[in-house]
Residue, then its C-alpha position, 0 to 999 in steps of 0.5 A: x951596383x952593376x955598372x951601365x950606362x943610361x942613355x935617356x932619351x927625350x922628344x922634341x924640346x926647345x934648347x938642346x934640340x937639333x934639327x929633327x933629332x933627340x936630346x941623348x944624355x949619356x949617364x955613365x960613371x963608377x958603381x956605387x958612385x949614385x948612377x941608380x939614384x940619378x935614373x929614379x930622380x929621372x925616373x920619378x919625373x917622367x922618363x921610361x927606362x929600359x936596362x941591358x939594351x945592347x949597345x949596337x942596338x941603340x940607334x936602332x932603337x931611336x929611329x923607332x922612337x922617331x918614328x912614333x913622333x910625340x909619342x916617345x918622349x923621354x926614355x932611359x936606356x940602361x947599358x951593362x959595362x961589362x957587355x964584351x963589345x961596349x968599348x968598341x961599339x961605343x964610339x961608332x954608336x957616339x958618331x952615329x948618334x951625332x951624325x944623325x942630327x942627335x944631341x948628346x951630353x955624357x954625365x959622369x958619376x965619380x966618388x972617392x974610393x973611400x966613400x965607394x968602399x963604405x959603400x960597397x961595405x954597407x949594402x954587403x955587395x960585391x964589386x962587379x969588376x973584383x972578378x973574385x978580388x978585393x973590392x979595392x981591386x974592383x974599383x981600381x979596374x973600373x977606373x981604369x977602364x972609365x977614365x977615356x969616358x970620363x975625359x970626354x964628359x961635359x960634367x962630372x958630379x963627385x957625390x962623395x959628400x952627396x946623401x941620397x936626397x941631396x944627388x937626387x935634386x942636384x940631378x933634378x937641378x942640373x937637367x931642370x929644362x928637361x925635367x917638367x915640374x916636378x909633382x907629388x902623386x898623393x892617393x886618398x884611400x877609403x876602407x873598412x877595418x872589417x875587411x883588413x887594414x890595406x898595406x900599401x900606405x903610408x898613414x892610417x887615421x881611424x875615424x870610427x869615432x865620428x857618428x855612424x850613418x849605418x845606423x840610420x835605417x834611411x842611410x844604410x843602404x846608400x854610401x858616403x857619394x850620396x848627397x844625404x850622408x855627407x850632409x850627415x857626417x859633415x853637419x858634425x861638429x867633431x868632422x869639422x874640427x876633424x878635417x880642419x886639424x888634420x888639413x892643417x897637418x897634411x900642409x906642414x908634412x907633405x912639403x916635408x916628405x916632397x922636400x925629401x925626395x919623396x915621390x908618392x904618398x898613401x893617406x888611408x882613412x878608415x871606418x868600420x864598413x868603409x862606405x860612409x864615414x871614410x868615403x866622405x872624408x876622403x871626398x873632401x880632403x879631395x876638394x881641399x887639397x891642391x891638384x895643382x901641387x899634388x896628383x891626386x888619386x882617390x879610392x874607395x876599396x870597400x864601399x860596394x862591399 
């Protein structure tokens, strides 16, 4: 809950842009208040983020982003608060930004001290401004030292009645022109259980009980990208039934989990030796599903094994 503000930076665009500058959004506001939440809303769709940069550094650090043209088009920029120069570089770093034909927009985070204290007590955090006090105290200080930012933002979101999900899309609505649209990278994963189950997935589905083209002398050496071994797991009648059930539930749960927030999602089918049944499989759930709501990435990590 270290208190900072995020510049995020983004290229050329159409409304907010002014003659050969930027679009700077400016997120600042109380710790705990959901600054995070809001930079990995921005994060997710498409911004590169850097923390601690120096605030004196900043528009230095912009005219090198110019200077790459295309190249550059959306960063974030995290900026500790309790750097000692921020108050007196901040707004000489403001009239530079503006000055330079930059546009600027202060997005500032609030919640009630109430909710701020639930906060704090849930995660068994210190306050970074209790200086060894209470956690009161802590935010009390920070008020303080935030109200001239808070006066002088374009819009103030309180999240006291926010959940986590619920911030993340009033982030995604509020900068909707900015933000592309937003799409859920999906990774199809083939393996074999003789090696291990991988770790890094969300679902597994065992499909050993489809019948085993390794035990076809013609079929053993080759893997489930030839020709002849899909046509073998596919002319199955328990593969057809298979695939249409399990396609049916992937189109009722994937809009659940992207309505949630939920930005990647890991599906792993596996099969014994991870080169025949899962590989087809993983194939043509790649052909079903729709690479226009999805980024879809396929592995296959066992089938030259």
């Amino acid at each position: 809950m270290t208190p900072y503000l995020c510049l995020l930076v983004t290229g050329p665009r159409s409304a907010m842009k002014t003659a050969n500058g930027l679009d700077i959004i400016i997120i600042t506001g109380l710790s705990g208040s959901g600054k995070s939440v809001a930079i990995r809303a921005l994060e997710d769709n498409g911004f590169f983020c850097i923390d601690n940069l120096p605030v004196v550094l900043v528009p230095k650090f912009i005219d090198l982003c110019q200077g790459y043209g295309e190249g550059v088009q959306r960063i974030a920029l995290g900026i500790d608060l309790r750097e000692g120069r921020f108050f007196q570089s901040w707004p000489q770093v403001l009239s530079e930004l503006r000055a330079a034909g930059h546009r600027l927009e202060v997005l500032f985070f609030d919640a009630s001290d109430e909710v701020l204290l639930r906060r704090f007590s849930e995660t068994r955090r210190p306050h970074p401004l209790a200086e060894g006090g209470s956690t009161q105290e802590g935010i009390a200080r920070e008020r303080r030292a935030l109200e001239g930012m808070r006066a002088v933002a374009d819009k103030v979101i309180d999240t006291s009645q926010f959940n986590v999900h619920e911030l993340k899309k009033e982030v995604e609505q509020h900068y909707s022109q900015i933000l592309s649209p937003h799409t859920t990278s999906l990774f199809l994963t083939s393996f074999g259980y003789k090696y291990g189950i991988p770790h890094d997935t969300d679902m597994i589905f065992d499909v050993r009980f489809l019948p085993n083209p390794f035990f076809v002398n013609e079929l053993r050496g080759k893997n489930g990208l030839a020709p002849e071994v899909r046509e073998f797991v596919m002319k199955r009648e328990e593969t057809t039934i298979f695939l249409d059930r399990f396609y049916s539930l992937l189109e009722f749960i994937l809009p659940q989990y992207v309505r949630e927030g939920k930005s990647t999602l890991t599906i792993a089918l596996g099969c014994t030796g991870g080169r025949h049944r899962s590989v087809v499989l993983v194939e043509e759930l790649n052909k079903r599903l729709d690479s226009e709501r999805f980024r879809i990435h396929v592995k296959h990590r066992d089938i030259d094994k």
